[in-house]
LUMVEX-222231 format. One line per field, with one value per atom (N, C-alpha, C): atom name; residue in one letter; x, y, z; residue number from 1. Coordinates in steps of 0.02 Angstrom, whole numbers, plus 32768, in hexadecimal, padded with zeros to 4 digits. Layout:
BEGIN
atomo	CA:...;
residuo	A:...;
east	X:...;
north	Y:...;
up	Z:...;
num	NUM:...;
END
This chain:
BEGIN
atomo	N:CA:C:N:CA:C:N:CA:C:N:CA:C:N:CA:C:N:CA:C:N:CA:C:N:CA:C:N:CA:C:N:CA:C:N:CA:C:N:CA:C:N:CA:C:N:CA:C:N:CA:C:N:CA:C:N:CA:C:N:CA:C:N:CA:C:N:CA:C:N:CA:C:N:CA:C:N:CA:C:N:CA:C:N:CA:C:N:CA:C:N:CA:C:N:CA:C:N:CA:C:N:CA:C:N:CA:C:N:CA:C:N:CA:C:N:CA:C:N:CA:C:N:CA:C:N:CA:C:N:CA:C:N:CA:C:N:CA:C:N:CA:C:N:CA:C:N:CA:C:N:CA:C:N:CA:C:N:CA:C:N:CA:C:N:CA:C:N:CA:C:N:CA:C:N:CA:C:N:CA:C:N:CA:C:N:CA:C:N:CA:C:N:CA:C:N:CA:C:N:CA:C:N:CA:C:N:CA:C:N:CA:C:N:CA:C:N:CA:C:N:CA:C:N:CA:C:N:CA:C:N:CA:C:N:CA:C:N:CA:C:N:CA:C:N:CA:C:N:CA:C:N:CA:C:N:CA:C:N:CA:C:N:CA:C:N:CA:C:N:CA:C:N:CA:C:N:CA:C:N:CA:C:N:CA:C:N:CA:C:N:CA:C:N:CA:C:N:CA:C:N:CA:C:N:CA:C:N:CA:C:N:CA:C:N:CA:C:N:CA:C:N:CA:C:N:CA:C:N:CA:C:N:CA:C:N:CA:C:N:CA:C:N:CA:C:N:CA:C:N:CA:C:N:CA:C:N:CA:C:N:CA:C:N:CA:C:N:CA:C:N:CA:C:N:CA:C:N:CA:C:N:CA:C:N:CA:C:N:CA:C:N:CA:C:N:CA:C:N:CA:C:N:CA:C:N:CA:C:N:CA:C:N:CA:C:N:CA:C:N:CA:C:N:CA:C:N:CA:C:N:CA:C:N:CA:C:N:CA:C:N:CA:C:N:CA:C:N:CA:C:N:CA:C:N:CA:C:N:CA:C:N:CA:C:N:CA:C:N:CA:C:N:CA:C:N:CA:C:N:CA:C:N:CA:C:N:CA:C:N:CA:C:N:CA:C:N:CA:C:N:CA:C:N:CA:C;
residuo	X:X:X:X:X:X:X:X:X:X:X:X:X:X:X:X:X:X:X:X:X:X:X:X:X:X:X:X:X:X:X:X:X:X:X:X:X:X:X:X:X:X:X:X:X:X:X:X:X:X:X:X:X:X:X:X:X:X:X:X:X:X:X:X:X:X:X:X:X:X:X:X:X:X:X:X:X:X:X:X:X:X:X:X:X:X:X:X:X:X:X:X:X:X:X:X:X:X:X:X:X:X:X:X:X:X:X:X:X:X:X:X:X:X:X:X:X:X:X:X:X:X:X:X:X:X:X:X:X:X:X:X:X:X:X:X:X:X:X:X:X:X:X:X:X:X:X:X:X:X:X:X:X:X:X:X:X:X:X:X:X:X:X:X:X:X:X:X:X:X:X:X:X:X:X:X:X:X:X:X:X:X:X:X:X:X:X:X:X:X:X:X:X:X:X:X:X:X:X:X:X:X:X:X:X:X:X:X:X:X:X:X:X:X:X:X:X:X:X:X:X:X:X:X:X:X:X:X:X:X:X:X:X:X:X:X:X:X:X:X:X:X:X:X:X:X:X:X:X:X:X:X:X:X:X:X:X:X:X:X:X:X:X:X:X:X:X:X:X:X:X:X:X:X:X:X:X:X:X:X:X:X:X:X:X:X:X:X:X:X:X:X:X:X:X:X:X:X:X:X:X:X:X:X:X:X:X:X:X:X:X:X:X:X:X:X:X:X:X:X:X:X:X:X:X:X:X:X:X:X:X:X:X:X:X:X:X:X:X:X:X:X:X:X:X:X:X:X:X:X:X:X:X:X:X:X:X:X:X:X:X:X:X:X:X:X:X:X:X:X:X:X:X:X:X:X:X:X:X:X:X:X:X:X:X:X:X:X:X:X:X:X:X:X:X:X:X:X:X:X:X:X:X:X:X:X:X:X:X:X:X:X:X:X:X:X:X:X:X:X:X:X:X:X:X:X:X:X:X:X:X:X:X:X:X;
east	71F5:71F0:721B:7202:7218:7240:727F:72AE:7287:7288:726C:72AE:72A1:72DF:72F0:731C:733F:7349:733F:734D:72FE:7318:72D0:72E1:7299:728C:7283:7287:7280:7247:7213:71E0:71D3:71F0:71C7:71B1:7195:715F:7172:71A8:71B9:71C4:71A7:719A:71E2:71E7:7221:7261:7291:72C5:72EF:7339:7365:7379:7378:7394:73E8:73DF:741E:7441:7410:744F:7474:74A0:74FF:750F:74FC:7514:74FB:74C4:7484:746E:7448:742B:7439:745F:744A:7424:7419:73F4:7406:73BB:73CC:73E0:73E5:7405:744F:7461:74A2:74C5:74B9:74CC:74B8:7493:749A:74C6:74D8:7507:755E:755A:75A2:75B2:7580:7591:75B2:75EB:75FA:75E7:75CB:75C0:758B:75BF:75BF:7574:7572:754F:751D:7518:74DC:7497:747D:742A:742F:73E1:73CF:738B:7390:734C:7325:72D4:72AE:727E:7270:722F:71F9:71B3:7187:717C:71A8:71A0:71EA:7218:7250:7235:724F:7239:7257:723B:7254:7278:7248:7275:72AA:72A9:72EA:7321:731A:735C:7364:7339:7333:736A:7390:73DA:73EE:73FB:741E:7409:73B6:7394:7392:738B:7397:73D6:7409:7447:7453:742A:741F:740E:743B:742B:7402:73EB:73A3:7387:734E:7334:72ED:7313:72CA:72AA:725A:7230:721E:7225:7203:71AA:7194:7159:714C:713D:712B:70EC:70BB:708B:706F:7044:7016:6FE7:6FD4:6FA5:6FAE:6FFA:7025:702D:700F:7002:702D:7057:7091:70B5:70EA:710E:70FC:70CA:70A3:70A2:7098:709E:70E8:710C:715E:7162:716A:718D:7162:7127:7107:712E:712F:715F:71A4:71C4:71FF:7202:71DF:71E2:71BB:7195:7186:71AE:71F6:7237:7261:7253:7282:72AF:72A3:72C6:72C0:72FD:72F5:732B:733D:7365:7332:734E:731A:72F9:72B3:7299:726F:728D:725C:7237:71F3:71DE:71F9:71FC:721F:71D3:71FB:71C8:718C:715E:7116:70EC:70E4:70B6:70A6:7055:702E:703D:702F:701A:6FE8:6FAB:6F66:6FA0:6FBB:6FD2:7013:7028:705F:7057:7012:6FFA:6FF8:6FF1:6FF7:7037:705E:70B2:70C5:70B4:70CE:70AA:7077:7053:707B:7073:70A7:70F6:7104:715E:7195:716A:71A9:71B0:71F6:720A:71FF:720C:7206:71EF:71D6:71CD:71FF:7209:7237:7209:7209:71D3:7200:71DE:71FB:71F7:7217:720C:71C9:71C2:7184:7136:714C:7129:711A:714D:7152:712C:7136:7132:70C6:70AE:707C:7058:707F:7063:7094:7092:70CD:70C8:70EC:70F7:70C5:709C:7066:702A:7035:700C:7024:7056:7089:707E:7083:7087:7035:7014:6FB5:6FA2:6FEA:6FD6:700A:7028:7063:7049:7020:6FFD:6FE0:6FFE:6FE8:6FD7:6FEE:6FDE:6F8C:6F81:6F32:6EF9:6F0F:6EE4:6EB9:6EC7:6ED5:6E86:6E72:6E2E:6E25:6E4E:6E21:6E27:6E50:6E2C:6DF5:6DE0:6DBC:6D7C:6D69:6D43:6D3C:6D76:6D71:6D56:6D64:6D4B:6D06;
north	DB9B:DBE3:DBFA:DC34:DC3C:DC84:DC70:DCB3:DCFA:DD30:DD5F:DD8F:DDA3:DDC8:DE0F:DE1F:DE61:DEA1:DE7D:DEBB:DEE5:DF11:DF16:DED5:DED4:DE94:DEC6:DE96:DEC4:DE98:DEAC:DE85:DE9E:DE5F:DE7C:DE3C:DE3D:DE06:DDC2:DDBB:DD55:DD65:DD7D:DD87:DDBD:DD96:DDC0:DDB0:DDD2:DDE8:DE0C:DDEB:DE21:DE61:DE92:DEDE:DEDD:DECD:DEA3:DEE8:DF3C:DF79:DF72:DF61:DF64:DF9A:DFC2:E023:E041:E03F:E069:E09A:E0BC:E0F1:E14B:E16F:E1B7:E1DC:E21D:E241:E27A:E298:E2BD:E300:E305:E34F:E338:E31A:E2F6:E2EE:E2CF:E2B3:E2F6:E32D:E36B:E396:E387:E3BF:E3A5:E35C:E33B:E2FF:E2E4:E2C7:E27F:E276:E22E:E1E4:E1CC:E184:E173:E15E:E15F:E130:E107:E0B5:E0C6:E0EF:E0F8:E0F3:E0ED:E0F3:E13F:E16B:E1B0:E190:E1B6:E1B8:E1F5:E1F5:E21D:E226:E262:E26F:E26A:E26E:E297:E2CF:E2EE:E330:E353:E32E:E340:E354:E389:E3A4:E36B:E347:E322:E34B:E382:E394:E3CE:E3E6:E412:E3DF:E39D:E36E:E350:E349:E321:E2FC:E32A:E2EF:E2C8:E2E0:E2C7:E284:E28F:E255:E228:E240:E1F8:E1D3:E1F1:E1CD:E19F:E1A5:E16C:E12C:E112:E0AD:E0B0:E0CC:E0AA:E0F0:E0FB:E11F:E10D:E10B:E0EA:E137:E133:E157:E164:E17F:E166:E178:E154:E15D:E167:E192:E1B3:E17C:E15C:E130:E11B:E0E4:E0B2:E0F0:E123:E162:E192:E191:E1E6:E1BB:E1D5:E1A6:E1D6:E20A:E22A:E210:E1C5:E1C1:E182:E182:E166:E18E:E1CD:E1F7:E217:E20E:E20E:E1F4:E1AA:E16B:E17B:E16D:E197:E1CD:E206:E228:E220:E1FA:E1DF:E1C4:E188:E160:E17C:E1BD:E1DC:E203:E21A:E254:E229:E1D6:E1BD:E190:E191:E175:E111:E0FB:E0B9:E06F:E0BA:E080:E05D:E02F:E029:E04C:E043:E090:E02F:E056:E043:E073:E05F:E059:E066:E0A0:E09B:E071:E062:E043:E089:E05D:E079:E067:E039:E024:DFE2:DFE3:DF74:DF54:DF14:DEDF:DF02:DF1F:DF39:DF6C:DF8D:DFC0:DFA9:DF6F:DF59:DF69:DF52:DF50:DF8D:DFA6:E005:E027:E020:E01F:E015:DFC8:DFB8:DFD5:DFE5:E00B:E054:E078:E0BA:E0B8:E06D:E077:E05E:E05C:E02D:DFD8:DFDD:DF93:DF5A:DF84:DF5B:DF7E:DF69:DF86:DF63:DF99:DF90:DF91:DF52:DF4C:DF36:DF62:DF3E:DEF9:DEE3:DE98:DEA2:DED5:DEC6:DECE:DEF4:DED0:DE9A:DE8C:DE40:DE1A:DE19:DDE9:DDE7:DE26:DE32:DE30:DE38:DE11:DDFF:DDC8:DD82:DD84:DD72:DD6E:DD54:DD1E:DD12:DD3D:DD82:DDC0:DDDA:DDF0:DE14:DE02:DDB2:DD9D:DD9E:DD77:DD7F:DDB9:DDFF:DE4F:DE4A:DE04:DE1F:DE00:DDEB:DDFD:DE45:DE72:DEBE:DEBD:DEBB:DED6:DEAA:DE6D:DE69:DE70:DE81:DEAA:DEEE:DF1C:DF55:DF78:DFC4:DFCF:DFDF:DFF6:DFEC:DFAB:DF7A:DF30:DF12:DF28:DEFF:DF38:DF7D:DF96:DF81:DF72:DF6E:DF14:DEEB:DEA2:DEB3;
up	F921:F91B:F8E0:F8A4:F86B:F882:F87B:F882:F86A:F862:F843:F842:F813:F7C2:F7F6:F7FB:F82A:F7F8:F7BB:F786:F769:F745:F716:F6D1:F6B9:F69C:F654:F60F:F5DC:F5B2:F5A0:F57F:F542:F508:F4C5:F4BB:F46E:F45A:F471:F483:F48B:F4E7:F4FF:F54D:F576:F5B3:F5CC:F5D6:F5D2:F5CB:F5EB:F609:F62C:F5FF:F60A:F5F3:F5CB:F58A:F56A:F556:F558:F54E:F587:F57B:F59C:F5AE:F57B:F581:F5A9:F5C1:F5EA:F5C4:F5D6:F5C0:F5F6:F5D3:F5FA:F5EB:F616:F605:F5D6:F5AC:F55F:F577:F5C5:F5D7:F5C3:F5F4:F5F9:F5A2:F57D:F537:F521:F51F:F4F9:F50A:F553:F563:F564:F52E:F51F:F54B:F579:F5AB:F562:F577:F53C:F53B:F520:F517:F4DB:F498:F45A:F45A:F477:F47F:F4AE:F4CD:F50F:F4E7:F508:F501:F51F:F50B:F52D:F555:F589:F5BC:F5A5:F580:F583:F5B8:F5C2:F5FA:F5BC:F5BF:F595:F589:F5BC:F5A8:F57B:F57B:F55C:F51A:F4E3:F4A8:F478:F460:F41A:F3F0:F3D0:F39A:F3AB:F3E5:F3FF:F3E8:F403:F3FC:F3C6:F387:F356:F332:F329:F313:F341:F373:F3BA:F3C3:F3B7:F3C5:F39F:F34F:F319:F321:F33A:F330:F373:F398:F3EB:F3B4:F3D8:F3D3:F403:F438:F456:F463:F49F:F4AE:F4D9:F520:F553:F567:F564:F55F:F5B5:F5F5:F62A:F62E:F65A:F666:F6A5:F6D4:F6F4:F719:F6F7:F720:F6EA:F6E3:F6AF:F68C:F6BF:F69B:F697:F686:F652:F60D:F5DF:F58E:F56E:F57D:F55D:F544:F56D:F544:F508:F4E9:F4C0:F47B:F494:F451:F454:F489:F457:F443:F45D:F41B:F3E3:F3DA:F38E:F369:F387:F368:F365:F37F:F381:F33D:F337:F2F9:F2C3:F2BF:F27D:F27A:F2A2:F289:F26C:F270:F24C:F270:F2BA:F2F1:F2DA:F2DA:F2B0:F2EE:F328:F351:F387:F3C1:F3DF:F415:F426:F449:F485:F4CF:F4F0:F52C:F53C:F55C:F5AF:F5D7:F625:F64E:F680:F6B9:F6C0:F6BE:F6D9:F6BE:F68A:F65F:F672:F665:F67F:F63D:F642:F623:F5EC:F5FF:F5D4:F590:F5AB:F575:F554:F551:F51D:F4F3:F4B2:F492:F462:F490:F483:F475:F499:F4A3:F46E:F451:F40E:F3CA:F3D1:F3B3:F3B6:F3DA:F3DA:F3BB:F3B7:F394:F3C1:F40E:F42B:F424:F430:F41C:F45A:F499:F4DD:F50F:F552:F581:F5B9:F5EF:F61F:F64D:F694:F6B9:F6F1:F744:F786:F773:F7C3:F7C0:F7DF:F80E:F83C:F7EE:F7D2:F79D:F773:F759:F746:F778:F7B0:F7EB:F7DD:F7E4:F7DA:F7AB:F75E:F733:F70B:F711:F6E9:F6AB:F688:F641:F61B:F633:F600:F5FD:F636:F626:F5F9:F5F0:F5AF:F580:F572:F528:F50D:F54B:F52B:F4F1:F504:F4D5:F48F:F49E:F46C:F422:F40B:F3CF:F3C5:F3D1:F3C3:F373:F368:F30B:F2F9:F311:F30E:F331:F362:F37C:F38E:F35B:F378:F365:F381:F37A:F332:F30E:F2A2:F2AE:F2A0:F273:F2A3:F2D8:F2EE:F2D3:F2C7:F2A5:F268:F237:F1ED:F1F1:F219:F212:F214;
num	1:1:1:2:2:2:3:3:3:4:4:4:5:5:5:6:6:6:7:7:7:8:8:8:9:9:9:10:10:10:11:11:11:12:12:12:13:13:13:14:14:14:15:15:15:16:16:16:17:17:17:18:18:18:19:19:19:20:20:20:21:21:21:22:22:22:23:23:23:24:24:24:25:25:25:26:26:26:27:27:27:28:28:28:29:29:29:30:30:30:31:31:31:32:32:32:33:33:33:34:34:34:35:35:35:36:36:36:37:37:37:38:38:38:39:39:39:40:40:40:41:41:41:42:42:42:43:43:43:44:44:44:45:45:45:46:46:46:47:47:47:48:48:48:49:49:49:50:50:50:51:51:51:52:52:52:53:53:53:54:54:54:55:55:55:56:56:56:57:57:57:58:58:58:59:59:59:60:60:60:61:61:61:62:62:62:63:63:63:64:64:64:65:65:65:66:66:66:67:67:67:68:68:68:69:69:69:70:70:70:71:71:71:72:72:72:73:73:73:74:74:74:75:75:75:76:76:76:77:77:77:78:78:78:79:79:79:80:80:80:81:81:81:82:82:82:83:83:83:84:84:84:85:85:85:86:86:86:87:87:87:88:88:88:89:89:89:90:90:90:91:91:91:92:92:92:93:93:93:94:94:94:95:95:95:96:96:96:97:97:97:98:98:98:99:99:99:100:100:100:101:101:101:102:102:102:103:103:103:104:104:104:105:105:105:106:106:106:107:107:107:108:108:108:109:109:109:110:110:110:111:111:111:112:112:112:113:113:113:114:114:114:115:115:115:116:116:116:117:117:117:118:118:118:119:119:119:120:120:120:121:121:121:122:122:122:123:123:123:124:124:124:125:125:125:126:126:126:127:127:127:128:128:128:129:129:129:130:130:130:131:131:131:132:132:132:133:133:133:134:134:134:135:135:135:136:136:136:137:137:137:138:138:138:139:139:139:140:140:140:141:141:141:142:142:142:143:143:143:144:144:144:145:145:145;
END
């Protein structure tokens, strides 16, 4: 019997991964209203205003996005706009997202996704990685081929 991981799991292109921010992440109420921690990550909703916070936010060393369920595609077009204001630290992905939409994720500008275990458990890492050639796959080059 294969132990199964008690933490959330962190998946980018070379599979998964324990959660190596040390700092955690708070929330952008919290960090706007002075809460301190130089090194934190910020927690976005999709509905939080990007550009109300725009400095606030370029100067985060991280910035986890949550997702609400696999079919709220909101926080898809933050990280997009995240990384067209210029946002250059790392941006992941909160739990709620499958295996099918990595691809996409990384496509939008995030660097990783954060996944239960009871996910993982349900789909294992060689679901994850099968998407992690994102950049050739995507719907133009397979139009322009």
């Amino acid at each position: 019997m294969t132990d199964q991981p008690t933490a959330n799991q962190i998946v980018t292109d070379a599979g998964f991964a324990p959660d190596d921010f040390a700092t955690g992440f708070l929330a952008l109420e919290g960090v706007s209203a002075g809460a301190g921690c130089d090194d934190c990550g910020i927690d976005l909703s999709p509905s939080d205003d990007v550009n109300a916070h725009r400095e606030l936010l370029l100067r985060a060393k991280a910035i986890r996005i949550s997702f609400g369920s696999f079919a709220d595609g909101r926080g898809f077009t933050t990280a997009r706009q995240l990384r067209l204001m210029g946002f250059t630290g790392r941006l992941r992905a909160g739990a709620g997202l499958i295996a099918d939409q990595y691809a996409m994720a990384r496509r939008a500008g995030f660097d990783e996704v954060e996944i239960t275990p009871a996910l993982a458990a349900r789909q294992p890492e060689e679901q994850w990685l099968f998407r992690a050639d994102w950049q050739a796959y995507d719907h133009q080059s397979r139009l322009r081929g």
